[in-house]
Every structure is written in C-alpha cells, then in structure tokens.
N, C-alpha and C positions, 0 to 999 in steps of 0.2 A: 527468408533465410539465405544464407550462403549456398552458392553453386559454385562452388570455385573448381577451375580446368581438373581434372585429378592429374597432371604431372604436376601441381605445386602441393599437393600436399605431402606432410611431415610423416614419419612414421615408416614403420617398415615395408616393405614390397615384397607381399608374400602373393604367390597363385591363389586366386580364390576358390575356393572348395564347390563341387555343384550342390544345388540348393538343397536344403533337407526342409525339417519337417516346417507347414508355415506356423508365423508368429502368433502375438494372440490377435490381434487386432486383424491381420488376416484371417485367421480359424474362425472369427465372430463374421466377419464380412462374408466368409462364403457357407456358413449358414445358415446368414440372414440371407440369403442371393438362392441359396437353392445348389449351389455345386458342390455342398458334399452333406453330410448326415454328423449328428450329433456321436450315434450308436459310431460310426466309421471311426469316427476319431477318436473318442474314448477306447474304442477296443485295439486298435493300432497303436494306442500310446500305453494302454499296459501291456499290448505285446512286445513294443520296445522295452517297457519294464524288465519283465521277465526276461529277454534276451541280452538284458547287460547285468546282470545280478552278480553276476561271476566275475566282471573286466569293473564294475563301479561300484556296483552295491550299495547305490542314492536313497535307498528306498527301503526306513524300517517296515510300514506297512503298510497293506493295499485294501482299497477298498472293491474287488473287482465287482462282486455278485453286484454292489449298491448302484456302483458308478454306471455299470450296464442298462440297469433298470432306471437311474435317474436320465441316461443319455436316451434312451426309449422314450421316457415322459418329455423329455426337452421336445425331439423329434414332433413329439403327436400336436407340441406346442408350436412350435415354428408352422406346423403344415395349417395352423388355426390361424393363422398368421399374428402370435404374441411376437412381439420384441424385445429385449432386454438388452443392456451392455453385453453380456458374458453368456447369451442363452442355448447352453449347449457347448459351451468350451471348456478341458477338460484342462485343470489345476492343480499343482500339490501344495501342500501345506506344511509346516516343519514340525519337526517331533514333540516340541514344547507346544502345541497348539490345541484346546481341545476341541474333537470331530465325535459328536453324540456315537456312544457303543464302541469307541476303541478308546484303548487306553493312554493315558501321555507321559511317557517314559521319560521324554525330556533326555534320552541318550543310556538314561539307569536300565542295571539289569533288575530281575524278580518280578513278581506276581503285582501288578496294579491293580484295579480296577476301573472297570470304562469310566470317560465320562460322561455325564447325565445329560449333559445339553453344549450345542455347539457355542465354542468361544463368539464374541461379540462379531468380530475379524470375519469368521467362517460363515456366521449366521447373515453378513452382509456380501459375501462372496456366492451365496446361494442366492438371496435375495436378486443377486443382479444376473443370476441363471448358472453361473461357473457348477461342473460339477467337478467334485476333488476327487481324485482319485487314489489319492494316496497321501502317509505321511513321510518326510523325509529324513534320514539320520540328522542328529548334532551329538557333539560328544556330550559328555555327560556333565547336567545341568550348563550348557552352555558357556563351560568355562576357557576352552582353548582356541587357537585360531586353528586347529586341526581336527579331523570329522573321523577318533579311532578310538577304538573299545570294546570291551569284552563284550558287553551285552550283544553288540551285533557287526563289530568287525573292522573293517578298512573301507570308507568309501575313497575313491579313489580320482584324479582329475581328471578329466576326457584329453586334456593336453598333454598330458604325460604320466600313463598311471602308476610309474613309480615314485610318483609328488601327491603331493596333499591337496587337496582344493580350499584348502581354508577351513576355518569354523567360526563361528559353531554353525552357521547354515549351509555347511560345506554339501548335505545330503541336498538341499534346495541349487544349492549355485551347479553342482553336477550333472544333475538332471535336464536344466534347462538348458546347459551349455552341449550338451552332447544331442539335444533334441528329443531327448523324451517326452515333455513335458513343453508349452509353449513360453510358460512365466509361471514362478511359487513363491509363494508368501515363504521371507527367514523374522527372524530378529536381530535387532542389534543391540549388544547394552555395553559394550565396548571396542565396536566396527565390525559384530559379527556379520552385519550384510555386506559391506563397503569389502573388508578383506577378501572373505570367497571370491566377491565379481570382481576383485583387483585378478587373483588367480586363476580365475577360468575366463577373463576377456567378457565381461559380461557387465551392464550396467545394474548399480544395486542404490538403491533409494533410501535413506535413513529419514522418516519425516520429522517434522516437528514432533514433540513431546506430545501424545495425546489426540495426534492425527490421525493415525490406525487403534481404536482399541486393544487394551491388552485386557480386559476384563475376562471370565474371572480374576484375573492376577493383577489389577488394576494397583496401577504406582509401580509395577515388578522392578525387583532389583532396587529398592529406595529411590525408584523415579529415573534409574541407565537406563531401563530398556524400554526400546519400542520394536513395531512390526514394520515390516517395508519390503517393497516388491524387488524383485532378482527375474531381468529379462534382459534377452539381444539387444534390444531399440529404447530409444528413450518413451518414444511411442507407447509400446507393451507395457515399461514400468510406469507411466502415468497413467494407462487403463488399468491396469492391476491395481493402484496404487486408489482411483476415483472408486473403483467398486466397492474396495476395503474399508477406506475411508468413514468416518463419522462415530461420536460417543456412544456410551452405553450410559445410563442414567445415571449409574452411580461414580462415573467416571470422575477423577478429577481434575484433569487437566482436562480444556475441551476449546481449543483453538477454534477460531471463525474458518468454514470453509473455504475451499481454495478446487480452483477446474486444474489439476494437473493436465491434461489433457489440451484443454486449452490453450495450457501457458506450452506444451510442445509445439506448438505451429506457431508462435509466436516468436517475432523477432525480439531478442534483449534489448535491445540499444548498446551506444557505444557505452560498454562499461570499465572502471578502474579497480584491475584483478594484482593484488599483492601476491607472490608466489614464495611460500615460505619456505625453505630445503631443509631448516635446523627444524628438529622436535623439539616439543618441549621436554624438560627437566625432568629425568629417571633416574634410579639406581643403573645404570644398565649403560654400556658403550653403543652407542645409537648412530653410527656413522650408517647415511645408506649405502649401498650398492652402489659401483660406477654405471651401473646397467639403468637402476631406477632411476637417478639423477640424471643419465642422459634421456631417458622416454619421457621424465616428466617438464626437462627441460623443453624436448621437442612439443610437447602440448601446449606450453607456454607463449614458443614461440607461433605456432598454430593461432592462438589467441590472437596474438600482437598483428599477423598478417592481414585476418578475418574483424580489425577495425581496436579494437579490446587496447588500452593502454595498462601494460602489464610492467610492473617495477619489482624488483628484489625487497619483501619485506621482515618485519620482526613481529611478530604479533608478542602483546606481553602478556604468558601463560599462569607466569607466576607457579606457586607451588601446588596446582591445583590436583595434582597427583594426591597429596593429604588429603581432599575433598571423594575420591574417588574409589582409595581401598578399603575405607569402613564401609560405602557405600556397595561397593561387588560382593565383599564378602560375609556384610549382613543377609546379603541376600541372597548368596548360596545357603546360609547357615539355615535362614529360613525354610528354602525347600530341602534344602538334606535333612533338615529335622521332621519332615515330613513322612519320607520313605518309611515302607513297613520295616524294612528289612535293611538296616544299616551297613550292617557287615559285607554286606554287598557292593559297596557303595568303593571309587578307588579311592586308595590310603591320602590321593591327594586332596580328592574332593572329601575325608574326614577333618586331613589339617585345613582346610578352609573353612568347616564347619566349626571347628573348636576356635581360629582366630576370629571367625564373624560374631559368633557368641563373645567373645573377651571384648569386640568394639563395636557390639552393638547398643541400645540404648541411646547413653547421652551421648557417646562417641560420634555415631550416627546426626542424632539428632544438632550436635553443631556443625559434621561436615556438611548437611544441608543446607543448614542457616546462612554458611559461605556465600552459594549460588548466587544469592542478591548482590556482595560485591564482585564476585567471580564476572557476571552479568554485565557490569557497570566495567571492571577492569577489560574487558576483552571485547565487549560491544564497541569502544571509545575507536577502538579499531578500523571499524564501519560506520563513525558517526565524525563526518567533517565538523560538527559545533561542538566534540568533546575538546574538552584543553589537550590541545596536541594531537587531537585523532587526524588520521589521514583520511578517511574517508570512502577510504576503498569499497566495494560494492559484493565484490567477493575474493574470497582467498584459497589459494590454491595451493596443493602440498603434496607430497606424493602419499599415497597410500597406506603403504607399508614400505619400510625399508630395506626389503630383501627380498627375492625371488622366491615363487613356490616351496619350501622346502621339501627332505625329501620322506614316503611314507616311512614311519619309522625313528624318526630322526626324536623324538621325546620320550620315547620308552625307556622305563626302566630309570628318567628321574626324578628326583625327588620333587615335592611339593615348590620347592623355592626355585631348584634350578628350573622346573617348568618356567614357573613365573617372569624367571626374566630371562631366559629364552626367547619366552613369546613377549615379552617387553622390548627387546632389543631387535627382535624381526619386525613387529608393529607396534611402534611408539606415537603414531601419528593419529588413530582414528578416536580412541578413549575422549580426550579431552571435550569434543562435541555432548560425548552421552552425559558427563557432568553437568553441562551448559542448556541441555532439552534443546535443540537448535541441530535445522537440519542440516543435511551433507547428501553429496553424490558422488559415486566413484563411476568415474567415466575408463573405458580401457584405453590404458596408455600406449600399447604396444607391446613388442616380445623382447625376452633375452637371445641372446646371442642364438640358443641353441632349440628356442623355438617355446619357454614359457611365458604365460602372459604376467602383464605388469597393469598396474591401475596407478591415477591419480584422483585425488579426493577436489571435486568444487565443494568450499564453505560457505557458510552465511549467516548473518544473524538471525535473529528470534523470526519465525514463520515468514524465510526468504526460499519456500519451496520454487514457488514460482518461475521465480529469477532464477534460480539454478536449474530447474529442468528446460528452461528456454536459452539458456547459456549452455546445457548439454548438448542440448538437440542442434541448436548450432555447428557444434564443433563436428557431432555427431555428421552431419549434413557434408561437413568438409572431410573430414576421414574415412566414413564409412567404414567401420569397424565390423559391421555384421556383417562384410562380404567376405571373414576369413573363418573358419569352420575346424574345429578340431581335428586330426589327422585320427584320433581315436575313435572319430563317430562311427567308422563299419565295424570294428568289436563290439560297440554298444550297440547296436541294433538301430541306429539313429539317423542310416542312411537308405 
C-alpha cells in the first residue's frame, strides 16, 4: 500500500484528537497477547454506554448482566489459551437484529416479545467469540436516513449533537464513532450503513446480497436489504465483516466466500475509477452540496495521485427508481403488518403500510423480474466487452448529497414530504440495494464548520474485495481515523 509523505495528502487539516478507545482488531490483539481482560473491556464500554445516554442515546438496549458474564467466560477461555477472531471483544448489534431473550423493535414502540434464537448474523458473531453488548437505535422499521422517535427518542452525532447521524443505523454508526463500542453490525436496504458512516466519518460496508445473513428475515425488504459492518479502519470493518459473514441453510442468496481481511492488506492495482457527481433520476431537486462535491472531488483526486486513472463518468441508471418503491414499501408493509399494536405505529410508517399493500403482489413481483436487465444495463458499465461499456473497475460518487442534517429537521412532515426530503439529501446510495452488489462509504472529509461528509466506492456483482482494498488504500494515504469527534468527552468515549 501507499505511504505517501502526509504533506501531499488531500482533505482537510484538522488537529488530531488523543487516542481513545482501541479498535477492534486492536481489542482482539491485546487479548489474545495478555494486556488487557475481556471483563475490562466489556464493562468499560457499557460504562461509556451509560455515560453518554443523555448527549447520544445510541443504545435501545443493553445487554449488561449477559455481556459480563459472557466477558467472564471469554476470560477463563483465553487464559485456556482458545483463540478466536472476536474472542472476548465487545460489539453491538442494531435494533432490527435478533439477540435470543430481547425483543426486536426494529425502532417501534409497544410490548414485543423476545426473540427465541439469535439472528444467523449474531449466531456467527458469537461463534467467532464477539460479545454483544447491546442493541443499537434505527428509526422505525428502518425507513429514514435519520435515527428519531417516539418509542425511544434522539440518537444524536458525536460530531455535532445538534445533527442527526443518519439512519437507519444511526444508533450503530454513533456509538462507534464516539468510541463506545469498537465496530456494530447496521443494515442497509437503501444506504442505511453507507449514510450514518458518510455522517459520523466512519467507514460502512454494504456487502454483496447474501454475504451477511439476514435470516430469520431472509430476502428482507424483497431482497434491498443486507447487513454490514460500521467501524473507524477499513481493517475493523473487514473483521467485523469476515466474522459475520456466511449463509443460513435456508438462505437464498449465498455468494462464494471472500477474506475481506485479506483483501485489506492487499494492494488494488492500478485501477480505472469513473467518478460520477449526477444521481440518478428522482422526483426530487438532487443538486449536491458545494461542500460534498468539493470533499468528493478531493478523494478523486487522492485516487488519481496514488496511481488510479480516474475520469468523469455517466453510469446508465435508467429508471430503476420503479424497480425500487414497490420493493421498500412491500417490505415495510410486511413488518408493519406484523406489529401487535398498530396504532402505535407513525402515521407515516401506516401510509407506507397501505401503499406497500396496493403494490405488493404482481407489482413487486415485476419490479424484481427488472433486476436481470437492471444487471445487464448497469453492469456494461464495468465490463470493457459490453457494446460500449468503458470498463471501469469502480465507481465513485458521493454519498449523499447534503451535509448531516439538523436533529429535528423531519418532524412534523408528512409521509411524502419525508420521502423526498430524504430522496433529495441522499439520492445516491439506493440504486446499489436494487442491484444486490456491493458498496463502501469511505470518509470523505468535513464541512466547513466541522461535519463529516462520505463518498461511496461501487462495484459490480461480488467486487467486495476490490473495494475494501481500494479503501484501505486510500485509507493508508488519508488516515482518516486520526481525527476524533470533538463530542467524545460528553460521551463518555475519552
């Protein structure tokens, strides 16, 4: 990888923050090495918990009494001398996830009931020794790029906690960004990992379709969504991301393995990165931000320096926006049809219940059937033998098109003007979760007055690899984790 001088790199010149808590791939090294204790670090990171409750609020619920006694068991296991990836490193999970004996709110309010056994996701996060210690806020049913609601409140950004940290894995991307937590599993089914890590300066991993289990909820959302790691280093989110990793039997999507890990210490080669600024096609006035269009132009050119032959491109999106709202909003319709207790439910997540019913069925079942040309239009893109494909390797675009917004700023509208609201602040990440094909939001840098900003690496079908080694690269020349929220001592995180 790149070592480049640090007076040539791009991006902003902020003081770096002194270090806080370590990463995960640190917390595993030091105790598999003996310098610190499973129990220390578990009970340090829900003390950070508990002491930012009030300033973030990341955190629907904890697991403290388990996570103690599983960090105890790690302990007795380490000193036997077991090893594992994650054994004894302490994790959270997001509200939509299930963790055996609490319940999955998925952001709703009322009375649920636990779940009976851990999600697939979780069951392989224990397997590789992680203990969870908690679950994290999303807003409810994972429908907004903001993490606010009645059932449990304002999670708030460590960057500025008058702004939102994103959603729906805003409770997940919080947490790790302020140092509570070292790396947490979000979900994405229309950039809900990609956005938070654009907003809290954090890298967020959308994998391929079917790379992280979503079982029980396996296809969730008619195949948008998947699970994916939210950490500081490209490092952490491909441990995060290898532990997670792999199907559940009845799985249907189930991609050939991949070493993220691996592919982080490995050099890309010189690759041909298209940089695309336009979104695709919305009801909705999609101009970015002069702020985003500069930090993501600066990553561009970061590319171009560090070997990368980077050109202005068009990717052809086509109208794949029709492929995508029968598809979201079947699949709220489906869990809101679930909930015991409806009338609880916000009046906007009812109007998406009643339009996901009116196009669900055949509606659904043709924007599916799309995919395959959807595939074949947008793939030609990355494939130099398609008629006219340029052949690009990856493509790059900014994240979202506007800066943090501010806590607050969607209250009180209606079901539509939500909608494109949040269509118009992020137009850019959706189009992937139609496509199953992964994505990486790398942090791009800050706004003027000190938010963070993300840019998305694309790829085609199971180009994990390539992208988390095209992260870590850049990673390598920017060093992005050397800048540290200004709000980590309210949070308890320093």
């Amino acid at each position: 990888m790149s070592s480049a001088d640090p007076t040539e790199r791009t991006g902003p010149i902020r003081p770096a923050e002194p270090p806080v808590q370590p990463g995960l791939a640190d917390s595993a090294r030091d105790l598999a090495e003996g310098r610190t204790t499973s129990t220390a670090l578990v009970a340090a990171a829900l003390a950070r918990i508990e002491a930012s409750r009030h300033t973030l609020n990341a955190f629907r619920q904890l697991r403290t009494d388990a996570a103690l006694a599983e960090a105890a068991d790690a302990d007795r296991r380490l000193a036997a001398g077991e090893r594992l990836p994650l054994l004894g490193v302490p994790v959270a999970v997001k509200d939509d996830t299930d963790v055996e004996g609490m319940p999955t709110y998925f952001g709703c309010d009322g009375a649920l009931p636990p779940a009976v056994a851990d999600s697939e996701a979780v069951r392989r996060l224990r397997a590789a020794g992680a203990v969870v210690v908690g679950k994290t806020n999303s807003c409810e049913l994972g429908q907004w790029a903001f993490t606010e609601g009645p059932a449990f409140g304002l999670t708030r950004n460590p960057w500025s906690t008058a702004h939102t940290p994103g959603g729906s894995s805003g409770g997940s991307a919080a947490a790790v960004a302020a140092g509570l937590v070292p790396a947490a599993l979000g979900s994405d089914g229309a950039g809900s990992i990609r956005i938070p890590a654009a907003w809290t300066h954090l890298v967020g991993i959308k994998p391929q379709r079917g790379r992280i289990s979503v079982h029980p909820r396996s296809d969730a959302f008619q195949g948008l969504t998947v699970n994916g790691p939210l950490a500081r280093t490209v490092a952490d989110a491909a441990l995060l991301l290898d532990a997670a990793a792999g199907p559940h039997p009845r799985d249907p999507h189930r991609p050939p393995a991949v070493d993220a890990s691996a592919a982080a210490r490995r050099d890309p080669g010189r690759l041909r990165i298209g940089l695309a600024l336009r979104p695709p096609l919305t009801l909705t006035h999609n101009v970015p931000h002069p702020e985003v269009l500069r930090a993501v132009t600066a990553v561009a050119e970061a590319l171009s320096r560090l070997g990368h032959h980077v050109e202005e491109a068009r990717p052809r999106y086509g109208l794949i926006g029709l492929s995508f709202v029968p598809r979201a909003t079947a699949g709220i319709a489906e869990l809101a049809a679930l909930h015991p207790e409806p009338g609880l439910l916000d009046p906007r997540t009812r109007s998406a219940l009643r339009t996901g019913t009116r196009l669900g069925g055949r509606v659904v079942r043709a924007a599916r059937a799309r995919e395959v040309r959807q595939h074949a239009r947008i793939g030609a893109f990355f494939d130099a033998q398609a008629r006219g494909g340029p052949g690009y390797d990856v493509l790059l675009t900014p994240t979202t098109a506007a800066p943090p917004p501010r806590i607050g700023a969607f209250d009180r509208l209606s079901a539509w003007r939500t909608d494109l609201a949040m269509t118009s602040a992020c137009p850019y990440a959706w189009p992937w979760n139609v496509l199953g094909w992964p994505g990486v939001n790398v942090p791009a840098g800050f706004t003027h007055d000190g938010l963070p900003l993300g840019a998305q690496l694309l790829g085609p079908s199971r180009s994990e690899a390539r992208l988390i080694s095209l992260a870590a690269q850049l990673e390598d020349d920017r060093r992005w984790y050397e800048h540290r929220p200004p709000a980590l001592s309210a949070a308890g995180g320093r």
